[in-house]
Residue, then its C-alpha position, 0 to 999 in steps of 0.5 A: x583771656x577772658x571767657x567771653x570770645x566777643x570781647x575785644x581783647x585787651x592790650x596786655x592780653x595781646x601781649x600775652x598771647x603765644x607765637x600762633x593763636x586760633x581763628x577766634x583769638x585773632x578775630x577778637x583781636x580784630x574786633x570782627x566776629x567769628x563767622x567773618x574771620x572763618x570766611x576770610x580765612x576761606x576766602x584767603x583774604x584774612x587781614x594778616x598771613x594766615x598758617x592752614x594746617x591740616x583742616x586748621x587755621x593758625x595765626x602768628x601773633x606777630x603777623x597779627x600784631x603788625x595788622x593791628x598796629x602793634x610791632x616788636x618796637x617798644x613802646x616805652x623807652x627808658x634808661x636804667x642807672x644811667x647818669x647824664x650828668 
């Protein structure tokens, strides 16, 4: 990721991401600022399921790329040594 935490994150960078990521990393996937995540996160009205563990927040990626409109289906699809003929 990048060492900038106000950069959008790319899309290769968010399918990089591990199965939970923190506040901040969710947030810049969101494009919303750190202080807005935290208080949505408070608020209990963050845009995905939110995980609170101990005085933590955690994400889970894929609740996190489901609210950004990315899901497990594939985004390509394509045929490996197959003949149509």
């Amino acid at each position: 990721m990048s060492s900038d935490d106000r950069t959008p994150l790319s899309f290769m960078e968010a399918f990089d991401l591990p199965v939970v990521v923190n506040v901040p990393t969710a947030a810049r996937a969101l494009g919303i600022c750190l202080t807005t995540a935290y208080r949505l996160a408070r608020e209990d009205v963050f845009p995905c399921k939110i995980l609170r563990i101990g005085n933590k927040y955690r994400v889970p990626t894929l609740e996190l790329m489901r609210a950004i409109g990315m899901d497990e289906r594939a985004a390509y699809t394509f045929t490996l040594g197959v003949d149509d003929s």
